[in-house]
C-alpha positions as CSV (number, residue, x, y, z in Angstrom):
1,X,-36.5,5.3,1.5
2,X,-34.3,6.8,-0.6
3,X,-30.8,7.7,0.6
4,X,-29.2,9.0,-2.7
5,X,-28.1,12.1,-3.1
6,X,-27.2,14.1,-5.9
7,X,-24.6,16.7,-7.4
8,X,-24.1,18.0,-10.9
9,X,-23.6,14.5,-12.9
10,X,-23.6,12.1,-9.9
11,X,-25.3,9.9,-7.7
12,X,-24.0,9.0,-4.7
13,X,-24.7,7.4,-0.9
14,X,-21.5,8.3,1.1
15,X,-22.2,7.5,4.6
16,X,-18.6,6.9,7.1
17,X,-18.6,6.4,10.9
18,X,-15.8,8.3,12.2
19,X,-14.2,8.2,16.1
20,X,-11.8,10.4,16.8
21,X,-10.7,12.3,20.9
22,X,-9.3,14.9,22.3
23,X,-5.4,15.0,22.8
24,X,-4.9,12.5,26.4
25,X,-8.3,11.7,25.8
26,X,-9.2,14.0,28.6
27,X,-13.3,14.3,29.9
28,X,-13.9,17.9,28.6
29,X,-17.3,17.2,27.0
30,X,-19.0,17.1,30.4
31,X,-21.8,20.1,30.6
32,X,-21.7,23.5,28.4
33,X,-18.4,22.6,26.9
34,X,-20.3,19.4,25.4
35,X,-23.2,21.7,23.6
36,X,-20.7,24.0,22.8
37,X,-18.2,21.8,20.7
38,X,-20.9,19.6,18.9
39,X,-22.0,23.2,18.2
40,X,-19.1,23.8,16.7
41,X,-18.9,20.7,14.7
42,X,-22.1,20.9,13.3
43,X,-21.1,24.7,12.0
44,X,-18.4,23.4,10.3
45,X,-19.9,20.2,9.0
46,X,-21.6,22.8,7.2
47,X,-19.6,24.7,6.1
48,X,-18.2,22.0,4.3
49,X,-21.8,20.6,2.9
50,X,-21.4,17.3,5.2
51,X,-24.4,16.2,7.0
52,X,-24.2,14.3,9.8
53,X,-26.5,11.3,10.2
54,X,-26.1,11.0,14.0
55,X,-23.6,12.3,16.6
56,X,-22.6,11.2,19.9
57,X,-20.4,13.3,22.2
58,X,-18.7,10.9,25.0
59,X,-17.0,12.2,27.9
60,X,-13.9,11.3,26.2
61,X,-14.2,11.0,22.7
62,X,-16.8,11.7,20.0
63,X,-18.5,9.4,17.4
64,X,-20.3,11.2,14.0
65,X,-21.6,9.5,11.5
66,X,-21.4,11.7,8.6
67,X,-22.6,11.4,4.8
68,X,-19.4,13.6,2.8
69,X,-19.8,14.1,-0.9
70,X,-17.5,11.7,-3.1
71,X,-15.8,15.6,-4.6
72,X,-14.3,15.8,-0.9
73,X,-12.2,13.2,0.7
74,X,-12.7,11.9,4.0
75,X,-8.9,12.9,5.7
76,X,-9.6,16.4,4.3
77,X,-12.5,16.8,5.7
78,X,-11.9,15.2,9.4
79,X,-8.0,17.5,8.5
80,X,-10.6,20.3,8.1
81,X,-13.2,19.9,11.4
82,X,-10.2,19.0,13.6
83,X,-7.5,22.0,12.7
84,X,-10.8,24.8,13.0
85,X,-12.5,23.3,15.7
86,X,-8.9,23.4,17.4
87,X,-8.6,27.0,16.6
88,X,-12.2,27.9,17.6
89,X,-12.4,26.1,20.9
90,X,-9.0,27.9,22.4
91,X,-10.6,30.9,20.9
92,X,-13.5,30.8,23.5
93,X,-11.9,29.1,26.0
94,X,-8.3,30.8,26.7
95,X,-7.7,28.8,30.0
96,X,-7.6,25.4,28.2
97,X,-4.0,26.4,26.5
98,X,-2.3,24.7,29.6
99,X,-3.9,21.9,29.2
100,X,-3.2,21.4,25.5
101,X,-0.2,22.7,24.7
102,X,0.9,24.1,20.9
103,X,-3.1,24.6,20.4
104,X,-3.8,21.2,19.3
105,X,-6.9,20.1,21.1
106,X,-7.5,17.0,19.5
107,X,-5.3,13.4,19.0
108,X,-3.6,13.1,16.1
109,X,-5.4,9.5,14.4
110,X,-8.9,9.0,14.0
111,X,-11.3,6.4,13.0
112,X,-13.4,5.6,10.1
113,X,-15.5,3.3,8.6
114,X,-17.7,2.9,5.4
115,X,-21.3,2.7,7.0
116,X,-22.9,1.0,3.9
117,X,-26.3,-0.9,4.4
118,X,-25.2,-0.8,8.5
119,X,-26.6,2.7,8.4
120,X,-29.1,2.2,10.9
121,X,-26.8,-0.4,13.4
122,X,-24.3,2.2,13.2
123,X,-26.6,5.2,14.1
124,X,-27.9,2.6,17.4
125,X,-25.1,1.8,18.4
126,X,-23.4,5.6,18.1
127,X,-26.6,6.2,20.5
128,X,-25.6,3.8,23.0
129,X,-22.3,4.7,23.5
130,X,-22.6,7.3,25.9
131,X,-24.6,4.4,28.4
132,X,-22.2,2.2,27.5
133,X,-19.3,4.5,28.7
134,X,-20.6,5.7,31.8
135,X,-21.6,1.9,32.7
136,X,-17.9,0.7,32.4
137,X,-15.9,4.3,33.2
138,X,-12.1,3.0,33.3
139,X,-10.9,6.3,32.4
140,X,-9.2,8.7,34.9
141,X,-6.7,11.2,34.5
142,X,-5.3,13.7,36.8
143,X,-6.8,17.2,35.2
144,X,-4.0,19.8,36.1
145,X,-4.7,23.5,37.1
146,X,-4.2,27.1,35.2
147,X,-0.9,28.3,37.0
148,X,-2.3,31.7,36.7
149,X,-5.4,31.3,37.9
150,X,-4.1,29.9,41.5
151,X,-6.1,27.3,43.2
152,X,-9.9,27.4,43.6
């Protein structure tokens, strides 16, 4: 199997495992919102020509594991997905601006990872995440209301 890829006058395997959240880490990614923003990732990831290997969305947090070309670095592109997907998700969902105030949806850090030859441990165990998080869910934060919207 051969996981080269090619541009104009290179060669190159560039495969990263990247983790990053959403700002207090709150459990958004439960139901359509979940289709919706790896939706939204994956449009972008294109955008940008990044093609991601495997992708796991976690109640609290999202794992991708990502091949980026060597002509784009990897803060400028995870700078990239995080500012627009920011700007698209409070787009289609107004009501979430009082939850995430200033329209930054996501944390600031991230991390990331050279996958290397651990391509395929790194794509199992970005599949087993989401068991693994529902098994030991230590995670609970109190999920405050539109004031606008009253209570419902």
């Amino acid at each position: 199997m051969n996981d080269n890829n090619s541009l104009a006058h290179t060669k190159w395997n560039c495969k990263y495992h990247i983790v990053f959240a959403p700002k207090y880490r709150r459990k958004l990614f439960y139901g359509e919102n979940r289709k919706e923003i790896g939706g939204i990732l994956r449009q972008l990831s294109e955008w940008k020509g990044v093609k991601i290997v495997e992708a796991e969305v976690c109640p609290d947090h999202i794992h991708m594991q990502v091949e980026i070309p060597p002509k784009m670095s990897v803060a400028g592109y995870i700078g990239f997905l995080k500012g627009k997907s920011s700007l698209m998700i409070f787009q289609r969902h107004g009501n979430l601006k009082y939850k995430y105030g200033n329209r930054s949806f996501w944390c600031r850090g991230y991390y990331v990872d050279t996958a290397g030859k651990n391509t395929k441990k790194i794509a199992e165990y970005i599949q087993n995440q989401l068991k693994e998080d529902q098994l030991t869910d230590q995670m609970t934060l109190k999920e405050y209301m539109d004031p606008l919207a009253g209570n419902k």
